[in-house]
MARTORMAR-9737 format. One record per residue (C-alpha): x, y, z; residue in three letters. Coordinates in steps of 0.001 Angstrom, whole numbers, plus 500000, padded with zeros to 6 digits. Example, Ala and Ser with C-alpha at 12.3 -4.5 7.8 and 13.67 -1.06 7.14 Angstrom:
<recs>
512300495500507800ALA
513670498940507140SER
</recs>
This chain:
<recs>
602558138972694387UNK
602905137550690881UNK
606200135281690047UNK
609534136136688581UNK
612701134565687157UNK
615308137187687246UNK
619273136844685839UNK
621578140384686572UNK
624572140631683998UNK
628258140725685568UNK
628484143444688499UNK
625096143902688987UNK
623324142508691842UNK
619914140631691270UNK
618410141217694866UNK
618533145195694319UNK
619037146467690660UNK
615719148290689729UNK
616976149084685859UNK
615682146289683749UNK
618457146752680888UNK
621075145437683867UNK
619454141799683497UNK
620253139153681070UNK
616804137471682066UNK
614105139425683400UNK
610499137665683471UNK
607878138211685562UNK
603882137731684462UNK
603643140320681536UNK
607221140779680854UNK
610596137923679090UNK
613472140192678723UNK
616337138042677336UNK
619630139928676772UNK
620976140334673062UNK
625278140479673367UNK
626212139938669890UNK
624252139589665999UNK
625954138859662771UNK
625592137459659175UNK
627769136395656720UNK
629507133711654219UNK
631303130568654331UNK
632291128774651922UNK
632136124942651938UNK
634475122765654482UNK
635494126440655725UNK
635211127857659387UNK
634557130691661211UNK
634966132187664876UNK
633551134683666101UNK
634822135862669549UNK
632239136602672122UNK
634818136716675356UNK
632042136344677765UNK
634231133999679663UNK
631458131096679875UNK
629583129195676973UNK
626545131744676327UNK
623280130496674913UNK
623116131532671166UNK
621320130668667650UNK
622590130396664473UNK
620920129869660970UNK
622705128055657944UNK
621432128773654558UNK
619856125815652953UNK
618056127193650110UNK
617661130781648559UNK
616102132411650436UNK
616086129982653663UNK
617650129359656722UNK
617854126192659204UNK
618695126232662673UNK
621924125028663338UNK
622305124237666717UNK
623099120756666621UNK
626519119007666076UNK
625896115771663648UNK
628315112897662815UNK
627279112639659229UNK
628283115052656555UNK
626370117942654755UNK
625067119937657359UNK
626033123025659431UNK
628298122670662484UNK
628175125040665386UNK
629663125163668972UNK
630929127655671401UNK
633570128119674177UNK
634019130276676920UNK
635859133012674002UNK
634222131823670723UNK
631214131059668723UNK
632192128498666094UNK
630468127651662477UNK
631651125276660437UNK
629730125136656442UNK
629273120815655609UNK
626499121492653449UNK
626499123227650126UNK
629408125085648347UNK
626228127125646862UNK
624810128265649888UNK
627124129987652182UNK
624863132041654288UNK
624542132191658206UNK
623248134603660632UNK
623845134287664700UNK
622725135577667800UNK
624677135468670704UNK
622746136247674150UNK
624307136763677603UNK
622339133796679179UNK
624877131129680414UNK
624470127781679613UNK
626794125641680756UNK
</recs>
């Protein structure tokens, strides 16, 4: 019997759910299921901030992608102390992006994922 990492979503119990859409992580040897909540794009302007509410009711794993060029995106999940860069962090209701970089680039896309992380 091969190995497997297994995560249910609220409600569902991970011992005895057979239907693999009820799982927030399901990976065995031929198989990484990793649950999509929540995908978005938009604009913000310079020294402006979003939130976008999530509710899950813990910190959730998630991506997002500041525009740094036309055309391209950085990962911005990282909090810095110096100035001109993206700034991104969640809580247990929101996903938070803050623009530090560029007035001319306002672009960001996100992912939020059911995964807990904290």
């Amino acid at each position: 019997m091969g190995q497997t990492i297994r995560a249910s979503l609220p409600g569902y119990n991970v011992l005895t759910e057979a239907n693999i859409y009820r799982y927030s992580l399901y990976a065995d040897s031929d198989n990484v299921l990793i649950k999509e909540f929540a995908r978005g794009a938009g604009t913000l302007a310079l020294n402006s901030t979003v939130s976008i509410n999530h509710n899950l009711g813990y910190i959730p794993f998630y991506l997002v992608f500041g525009q740094v060029d036309t055309g391209k995106y950085r990962s911005t999940n990282w909090f810095s102390l110096f100035s001109g860069v993206w700034r991104v962090r969640a809580n247990t209701t929101d996903l938070i992006i803050t623009n530090k970089f560029s007035a001319s680039f306002t672009g960001y896309k996100y992912y939020i994922f059911y995964d807990q992380i904290v």
